[in-house]
C-alpha positions as CSV (number, residue, x, y, z in Angstrom):
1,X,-18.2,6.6,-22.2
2,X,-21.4,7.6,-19.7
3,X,-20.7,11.6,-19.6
4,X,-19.9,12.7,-15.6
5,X,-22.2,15.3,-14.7
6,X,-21.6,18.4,-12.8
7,X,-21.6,17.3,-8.5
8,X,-25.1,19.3,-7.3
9,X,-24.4,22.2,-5.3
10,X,-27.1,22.2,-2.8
11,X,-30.0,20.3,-1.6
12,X,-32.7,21.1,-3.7
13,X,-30.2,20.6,-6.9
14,X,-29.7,17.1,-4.6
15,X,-33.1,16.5,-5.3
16,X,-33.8,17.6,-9.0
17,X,-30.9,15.5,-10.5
18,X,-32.6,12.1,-8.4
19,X,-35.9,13.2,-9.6
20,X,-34.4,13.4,-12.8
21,X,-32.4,10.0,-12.8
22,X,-34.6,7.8,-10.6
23,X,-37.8,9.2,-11.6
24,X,-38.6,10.4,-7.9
25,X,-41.8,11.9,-6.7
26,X,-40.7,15.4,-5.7
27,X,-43.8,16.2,-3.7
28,X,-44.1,12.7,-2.1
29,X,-41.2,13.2,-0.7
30,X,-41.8,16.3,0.6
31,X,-44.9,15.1,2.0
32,X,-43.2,12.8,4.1
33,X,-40.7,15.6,5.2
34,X,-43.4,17.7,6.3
35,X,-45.2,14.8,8.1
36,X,-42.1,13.8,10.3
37,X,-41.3,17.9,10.8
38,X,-45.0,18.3,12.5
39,X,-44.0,14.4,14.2
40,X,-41.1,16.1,15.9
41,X,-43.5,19.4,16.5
42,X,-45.8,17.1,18.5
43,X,-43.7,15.4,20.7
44,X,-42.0,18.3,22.0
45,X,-45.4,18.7,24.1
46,X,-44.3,16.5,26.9
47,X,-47.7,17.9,29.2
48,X,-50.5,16.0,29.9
49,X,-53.5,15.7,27.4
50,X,-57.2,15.0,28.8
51,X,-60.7,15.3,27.9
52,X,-63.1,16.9,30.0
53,X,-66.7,15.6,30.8
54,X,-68.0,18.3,28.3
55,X,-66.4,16.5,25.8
56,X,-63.4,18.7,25.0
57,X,-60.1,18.7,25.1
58,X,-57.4,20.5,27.6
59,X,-53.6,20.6,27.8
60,X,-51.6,23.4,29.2
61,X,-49.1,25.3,27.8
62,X,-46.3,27.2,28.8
63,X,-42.5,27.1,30.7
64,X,-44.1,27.1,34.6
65,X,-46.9,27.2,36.8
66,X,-46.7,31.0,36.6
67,X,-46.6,31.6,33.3
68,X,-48.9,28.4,31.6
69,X,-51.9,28.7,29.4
70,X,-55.1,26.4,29.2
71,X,-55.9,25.7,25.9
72,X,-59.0,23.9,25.1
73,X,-60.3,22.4,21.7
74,X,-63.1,20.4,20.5
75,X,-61.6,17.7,19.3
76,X,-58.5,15.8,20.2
77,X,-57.4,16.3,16.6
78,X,-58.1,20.0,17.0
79,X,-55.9,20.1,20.1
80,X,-52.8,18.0,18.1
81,X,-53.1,20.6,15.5
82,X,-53.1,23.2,18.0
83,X,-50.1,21.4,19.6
84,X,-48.1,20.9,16.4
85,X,-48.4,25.0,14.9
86,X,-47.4,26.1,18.4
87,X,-44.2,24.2,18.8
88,X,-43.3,25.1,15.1
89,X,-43.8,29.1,15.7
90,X,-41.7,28.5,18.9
91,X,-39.0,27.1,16.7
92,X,-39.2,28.8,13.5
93,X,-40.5,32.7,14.4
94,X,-37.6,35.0,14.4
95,X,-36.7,36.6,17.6
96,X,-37.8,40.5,18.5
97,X,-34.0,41.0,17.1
98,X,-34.3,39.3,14.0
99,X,-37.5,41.2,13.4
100,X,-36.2,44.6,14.1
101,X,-33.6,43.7,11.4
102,X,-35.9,42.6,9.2
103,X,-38.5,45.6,10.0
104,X,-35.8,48.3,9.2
105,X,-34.4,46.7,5.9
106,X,-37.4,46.6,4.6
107,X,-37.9,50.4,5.3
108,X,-34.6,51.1,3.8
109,X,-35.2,48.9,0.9
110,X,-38.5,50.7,0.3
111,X,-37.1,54.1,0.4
112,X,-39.3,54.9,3.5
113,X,-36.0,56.0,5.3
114,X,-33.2,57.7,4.4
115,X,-29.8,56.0,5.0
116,X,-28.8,58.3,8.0
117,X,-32.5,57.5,9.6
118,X,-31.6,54.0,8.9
119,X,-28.0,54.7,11.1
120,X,-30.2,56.1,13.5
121,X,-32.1,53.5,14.0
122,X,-29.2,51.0,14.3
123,X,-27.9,53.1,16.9
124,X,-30.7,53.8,19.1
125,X,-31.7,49.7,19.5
126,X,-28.0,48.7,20.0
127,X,-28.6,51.9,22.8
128,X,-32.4,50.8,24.4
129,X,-32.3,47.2,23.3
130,X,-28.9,45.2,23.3
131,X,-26.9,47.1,25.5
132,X,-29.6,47.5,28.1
133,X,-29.9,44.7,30.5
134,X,-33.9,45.0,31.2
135,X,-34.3,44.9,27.3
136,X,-32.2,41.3,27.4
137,X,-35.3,39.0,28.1
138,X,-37.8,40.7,25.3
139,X,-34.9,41.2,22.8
140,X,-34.3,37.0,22.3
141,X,-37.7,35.9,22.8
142,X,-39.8,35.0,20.1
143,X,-42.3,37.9,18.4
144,X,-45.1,35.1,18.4
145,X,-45.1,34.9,22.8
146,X,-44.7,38.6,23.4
147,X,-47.6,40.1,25.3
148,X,-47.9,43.0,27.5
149,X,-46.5,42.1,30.5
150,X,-43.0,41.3,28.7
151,X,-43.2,44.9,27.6
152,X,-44.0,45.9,30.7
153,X,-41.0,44.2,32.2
154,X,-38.8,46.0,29.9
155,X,-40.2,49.2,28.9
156,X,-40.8,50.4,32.7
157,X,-37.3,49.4,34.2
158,X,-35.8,51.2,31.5
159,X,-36.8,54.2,32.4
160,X,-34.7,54.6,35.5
161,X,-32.2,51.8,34.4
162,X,-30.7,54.1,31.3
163,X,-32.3,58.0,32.8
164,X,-34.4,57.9,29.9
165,X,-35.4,61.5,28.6
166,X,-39.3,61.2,27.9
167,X,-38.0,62.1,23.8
168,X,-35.9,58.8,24.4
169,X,-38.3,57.0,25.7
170,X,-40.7,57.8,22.9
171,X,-37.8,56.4,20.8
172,X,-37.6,53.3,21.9
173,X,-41.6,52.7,22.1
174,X,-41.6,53.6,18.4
175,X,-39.2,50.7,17.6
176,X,-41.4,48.3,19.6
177,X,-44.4,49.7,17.5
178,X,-42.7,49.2,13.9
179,X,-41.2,46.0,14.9
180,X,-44.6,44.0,16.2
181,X,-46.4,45.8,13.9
182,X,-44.1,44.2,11.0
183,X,-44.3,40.9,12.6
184,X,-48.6,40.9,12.9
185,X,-47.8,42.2,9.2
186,X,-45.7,39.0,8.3
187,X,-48.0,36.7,10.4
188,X,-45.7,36.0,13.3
189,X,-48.0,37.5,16.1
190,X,-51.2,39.1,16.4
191,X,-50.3,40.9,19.3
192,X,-52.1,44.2,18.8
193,X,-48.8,46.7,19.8
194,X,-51.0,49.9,18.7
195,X,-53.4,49.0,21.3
196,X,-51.1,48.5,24.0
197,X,-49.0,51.8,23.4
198,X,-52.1,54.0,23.8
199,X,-53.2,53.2,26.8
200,X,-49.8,52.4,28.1
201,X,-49.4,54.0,31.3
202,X,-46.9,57.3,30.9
203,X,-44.9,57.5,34.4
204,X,-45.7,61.1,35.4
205,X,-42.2,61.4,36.8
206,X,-39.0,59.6,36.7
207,X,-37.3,60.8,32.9
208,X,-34.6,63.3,33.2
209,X,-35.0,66.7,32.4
210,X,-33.9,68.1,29.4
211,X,-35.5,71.6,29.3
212,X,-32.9,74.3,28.5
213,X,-33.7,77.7,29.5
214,X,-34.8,80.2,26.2
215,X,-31.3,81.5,26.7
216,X,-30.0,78.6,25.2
217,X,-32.2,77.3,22.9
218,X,-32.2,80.8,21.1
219,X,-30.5,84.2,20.2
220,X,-32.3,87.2,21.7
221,X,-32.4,90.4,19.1
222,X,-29.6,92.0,20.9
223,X,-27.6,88.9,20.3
224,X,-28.7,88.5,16.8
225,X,-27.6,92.1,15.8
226,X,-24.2,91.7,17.2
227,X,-23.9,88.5,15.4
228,X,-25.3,89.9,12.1
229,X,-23.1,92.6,12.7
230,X,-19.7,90.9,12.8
231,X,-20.9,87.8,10.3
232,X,-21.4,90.7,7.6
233,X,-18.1,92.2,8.4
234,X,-16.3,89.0,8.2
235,X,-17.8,88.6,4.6
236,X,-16.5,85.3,3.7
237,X,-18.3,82.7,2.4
238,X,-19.3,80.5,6.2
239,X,-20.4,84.4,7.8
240,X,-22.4,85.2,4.8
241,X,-24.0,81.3,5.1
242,X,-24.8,82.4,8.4
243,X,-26.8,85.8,7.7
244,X,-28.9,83.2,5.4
245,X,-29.7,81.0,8.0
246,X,-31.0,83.9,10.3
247,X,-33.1,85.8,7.2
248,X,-34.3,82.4,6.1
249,X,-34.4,79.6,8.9
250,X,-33.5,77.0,6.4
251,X,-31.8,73.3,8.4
252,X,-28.0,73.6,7.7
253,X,-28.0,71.0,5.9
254,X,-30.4,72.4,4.0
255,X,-28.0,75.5,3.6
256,X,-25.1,73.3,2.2
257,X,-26.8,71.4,-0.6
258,X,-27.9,74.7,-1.8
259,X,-26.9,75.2,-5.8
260,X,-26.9,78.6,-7.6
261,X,-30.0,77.3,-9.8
262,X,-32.2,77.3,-6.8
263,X,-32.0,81.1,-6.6
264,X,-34.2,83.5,-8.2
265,X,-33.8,87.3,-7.2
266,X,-35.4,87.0,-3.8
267,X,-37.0,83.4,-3.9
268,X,-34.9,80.4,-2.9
269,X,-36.3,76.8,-4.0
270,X,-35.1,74.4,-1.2
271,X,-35.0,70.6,-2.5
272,X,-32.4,69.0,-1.4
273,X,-30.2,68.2,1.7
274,X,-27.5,67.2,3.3
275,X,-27.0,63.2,4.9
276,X,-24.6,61.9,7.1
277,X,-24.9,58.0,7.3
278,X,-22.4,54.7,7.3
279,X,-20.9,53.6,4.5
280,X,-21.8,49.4,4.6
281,X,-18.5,48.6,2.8
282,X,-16.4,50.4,4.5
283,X,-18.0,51.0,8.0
284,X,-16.9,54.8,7.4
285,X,-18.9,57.3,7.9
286,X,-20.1,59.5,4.2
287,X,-21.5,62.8,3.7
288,X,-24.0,62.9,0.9
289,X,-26.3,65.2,-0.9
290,X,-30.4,63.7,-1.6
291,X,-32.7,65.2,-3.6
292,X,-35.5,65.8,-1.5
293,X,-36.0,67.6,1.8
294,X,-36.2,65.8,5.3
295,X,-40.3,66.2,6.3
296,X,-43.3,65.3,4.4
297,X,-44.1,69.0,3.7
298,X,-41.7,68.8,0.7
299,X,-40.0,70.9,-1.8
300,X,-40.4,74.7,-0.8
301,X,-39.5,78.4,-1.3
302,X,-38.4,81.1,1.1
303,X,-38.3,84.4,0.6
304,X,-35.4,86.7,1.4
305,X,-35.9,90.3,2.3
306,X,-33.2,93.0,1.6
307,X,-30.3,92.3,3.7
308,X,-31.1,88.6,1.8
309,X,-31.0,89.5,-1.6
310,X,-27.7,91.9,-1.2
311,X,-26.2,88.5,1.0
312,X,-27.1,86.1,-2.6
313,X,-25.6,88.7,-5.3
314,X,-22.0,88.6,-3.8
315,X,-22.4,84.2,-2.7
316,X,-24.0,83.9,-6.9
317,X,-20.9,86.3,-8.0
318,X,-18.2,83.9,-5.9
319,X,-16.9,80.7,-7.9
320,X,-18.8,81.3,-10.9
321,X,-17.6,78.0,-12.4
322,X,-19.3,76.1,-9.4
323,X,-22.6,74.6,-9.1
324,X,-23.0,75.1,-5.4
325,X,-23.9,78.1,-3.6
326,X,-21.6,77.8,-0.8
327,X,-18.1,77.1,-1.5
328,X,-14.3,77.5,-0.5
329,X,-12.0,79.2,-2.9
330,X,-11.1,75.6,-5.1
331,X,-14.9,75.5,-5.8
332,X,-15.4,72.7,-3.4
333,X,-18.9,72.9,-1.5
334,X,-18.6,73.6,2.2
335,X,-20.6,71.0,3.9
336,X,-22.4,72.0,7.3
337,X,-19.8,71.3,9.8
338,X,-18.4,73.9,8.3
339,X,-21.0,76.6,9.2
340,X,-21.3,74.7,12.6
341,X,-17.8,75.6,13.5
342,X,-17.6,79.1,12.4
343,X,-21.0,80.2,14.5
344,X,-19.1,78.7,17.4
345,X,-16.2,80.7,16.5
346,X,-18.5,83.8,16.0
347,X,-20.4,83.4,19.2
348,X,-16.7,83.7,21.3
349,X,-16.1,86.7,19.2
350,X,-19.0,88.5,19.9
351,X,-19.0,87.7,23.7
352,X,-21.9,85.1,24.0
353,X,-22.8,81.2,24.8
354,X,-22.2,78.9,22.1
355,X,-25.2,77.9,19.9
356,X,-25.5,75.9,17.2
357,X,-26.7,76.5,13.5
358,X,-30.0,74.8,14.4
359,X,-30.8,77.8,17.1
360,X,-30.8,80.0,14.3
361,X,-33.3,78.2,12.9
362,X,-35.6,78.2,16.1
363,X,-35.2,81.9,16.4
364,X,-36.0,82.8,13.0
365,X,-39.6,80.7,14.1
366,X,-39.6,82.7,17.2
367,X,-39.5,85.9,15.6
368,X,-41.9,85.3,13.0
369,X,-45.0,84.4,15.4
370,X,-44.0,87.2,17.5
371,X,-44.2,89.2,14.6
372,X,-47.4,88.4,13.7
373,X,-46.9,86.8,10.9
374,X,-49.7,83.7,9.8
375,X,-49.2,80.3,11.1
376,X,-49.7,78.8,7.6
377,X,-47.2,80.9,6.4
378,X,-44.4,80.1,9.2
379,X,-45.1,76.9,8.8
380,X,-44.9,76.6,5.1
381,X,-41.8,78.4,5.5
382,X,-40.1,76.1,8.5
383,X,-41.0,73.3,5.6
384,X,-43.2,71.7,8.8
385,X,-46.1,69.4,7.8
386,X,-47.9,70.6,11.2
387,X,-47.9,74.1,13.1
388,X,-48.2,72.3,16.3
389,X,-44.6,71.4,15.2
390,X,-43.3,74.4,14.8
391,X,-45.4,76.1,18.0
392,X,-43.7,72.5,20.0
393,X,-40.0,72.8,19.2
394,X,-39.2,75.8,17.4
395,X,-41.3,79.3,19.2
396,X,-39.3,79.7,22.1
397,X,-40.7,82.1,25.0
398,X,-38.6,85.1,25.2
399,X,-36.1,85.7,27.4
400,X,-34.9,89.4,25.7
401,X,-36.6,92.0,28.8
402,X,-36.4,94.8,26.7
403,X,-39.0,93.0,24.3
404,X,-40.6,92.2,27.4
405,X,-41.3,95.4,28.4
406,X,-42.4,96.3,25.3
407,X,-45.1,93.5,24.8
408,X,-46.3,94.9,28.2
409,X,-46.7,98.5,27.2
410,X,-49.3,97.0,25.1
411,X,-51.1,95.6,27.7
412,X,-54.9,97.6,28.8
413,X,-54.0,99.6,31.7
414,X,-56.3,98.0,34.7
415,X,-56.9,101.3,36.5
416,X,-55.5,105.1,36.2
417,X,-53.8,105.9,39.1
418,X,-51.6,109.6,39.8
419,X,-48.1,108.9,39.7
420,X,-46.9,111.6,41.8
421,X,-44.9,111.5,45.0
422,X,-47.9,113.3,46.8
423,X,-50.4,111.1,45.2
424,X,-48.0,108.3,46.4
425,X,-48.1,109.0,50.1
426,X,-51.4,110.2,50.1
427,X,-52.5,106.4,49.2
């Protein structure tokens, strides 16, 4: 009896097992599959064809009168070959939505983003892209017919359509930059999107402000003491977390990933942090530790002073059978919201605005460069690649008058003058 073979699964099984039993010419037949493919191609060109009296050949392209192209070619065959790789990129290129998927796998995949950048990502094009109307038209049309003006259409309205800060607007223009880069990259347009971003046209006006005034993007000295001074008295494990972030300006995520094996005496080796992303199989969000820090600048080491040092001996003498610097009293780590909540909770106690952990950080920049201290050196310790960084987004003017006054007093006096009432009326 003839054995009964196992039923092919898919196509291209289809076509090895008749290959196999009728002795079929794979790659005839696939030559004849990519001849009526670029048959359909051509005849979905339904314009006119001519040849002009200098011998070459014209057709338009396009959806309308306002929007057609003229191509020309020398030949007819040119033109039909023309004809036939435009109508298959209009079927076959992936959409400006497929790409961005595409684009920011890869990335992930690569290791070029970390898995809560990658979340980020997600977020902000479901924010500037799908659920924002002027965005609709670029987001389902084909990477291979995007030029300028349809970023111009979109980039422009969105502005006012969604009260784009200028940082959010610089958010969404980097996702159109990664994602037709990736596609000139994978051959599906040869639109030149780094071009077009630099000498895109900034509105001067129109984002919404989102300048804060130094009050709140920092603690002034008086307000530091007072919050070193009832963090220290607290003296449990979140308080004394605290004091860290103010003598070392470490992220708080940072802070949390912190094990006892990255301390020696006054030195702190930072190489590691805290992640917050979504968890694919479960669609819940996870907390995670990665071994590396979140800039370019790398693994680094701060230095504590004093108050530091006397802060690490009691956290290195808590929980000895623990790993992690920071803990509760089971040993488990405390993870940053937990520092977050108690600076709120320290802020009310103490009698000023709320601040988060991160305005620790930019005051701890602040008070360096007022201090004096070297760029290099604030920057090494901030972990910032760039000082311009640091001068940017982290120095914030100061709002303390008493420091005022004091930077004054070190101003050259312009002219002596008598400061006595007879002097005074005399004048």
């Amino acid at each position: 009896m003839e054995e009964i073979q196992k039923k092919p699964e898919n196509t291209q099984e289809l076509l090895n097992y008749l290959s196999s039993q009728y002795k079929i010419d794979l790659d005839a037949v696939q030559s004849e599959l990519d001849m009526l493919k670029n048959t359909k191609y051509r005849e979905m060109h339904t314009g006119a064809i001519w040849e002009g009296k200098n011998h070459k050949w014209y057709t338009y392209i396009g959806e309308d009168r306002k929007t057609r192209k003229l191509v020309k070619r020398n030949s007819e065959e040119d033109l039909e070959e023309f004809l036939t790789e435009y109508y298959k990129s209009l079927v076959e290129t992936p959409t400006f939505e497929m790409v961005f998927h595409k684009f920011i796998e890869r990335k992930k995949e690569r290791g070029e983003i970390r898995l809560s950048s990658y979340d980020r990502y997600i977020n902000q094009f479901k924010k500037y892209f799908l659920k924002n109307e002027k965005a609709k038209k670029l987001i389902n049309k084909k990477v291979s017919f995007i030029d300028a003006d349809d970023l111009d259409e979109c980039l422009y309205p969105s502005i006012k359509a969604l009260n784009m800060s200028s940082k959010e607007f610089n958010a969404m223009c980097g996702i159109v930059r990664g994602v037709m880069k990736y596609a000139v990259q994978k051959r599906y347009s040869s639109f030149n999107v780094t071009t077009y971003l630099d000498s895109f046209d900034r509105p001067k006006n129109g984002f919404r402000s989102t300048k804060k005034s130094p009050k709140e993007e920092s603690f002034s000295i008086s307000e530091t003491n007072l919050l070193l001074e009832y963090l220290l008295k607290e003296g449990d494990v979140r308080s004394l977390g605290l004091v860290l972030l103010f003598e070392t300006g470490l992220r708080v995520g940072e802070l949390a990933a912190l094990k006892k094996s990255d301390v020696n005496d006054d030195l702190i080796s930072v190489t590691r942090t805290e992640i917050h992303y979504k968890n694919e199989a479960t669609g819940k969000n996870k907390i995670d530790i990665e071994d590396f820090t979140k800039t370019d600048a790398g693994e680094r080491q701060v230095t504590v002073r004093e108050l530091g040092k006397a802060v690490l001996a009691q956290l290195l003498a808590r929980n000895p059978e623990s790993e992690w610097l920071l803990t509760d009293d089971d040993g488990k780590r405390i993870c940053e919201s937990g520092f977050r909540r108690k600076i709120y909770r320290a802020c009310d106690a103490v009698g000023i605005p709320r601040r988060s952990p991160h305005k620790i950080r930019k005051t701890y920049a602040t008070n360096l460069i007022y201090s004096g201290v070297n760029e290099e050196v604030v920057k090494y310790l901030m972990g910032h690649s760039d000082i311009s960084t640091t001068r940017r987004s982290y120095v914030i003017a100061r709002a303390d008058m008493n420091f005022i006054r004091e930077q004054l007093a070190k101003a050259p006096v312009l002219t002596k003058v008598s400061t006595s009432p007879t002097a005074a009326q005399t004048a």
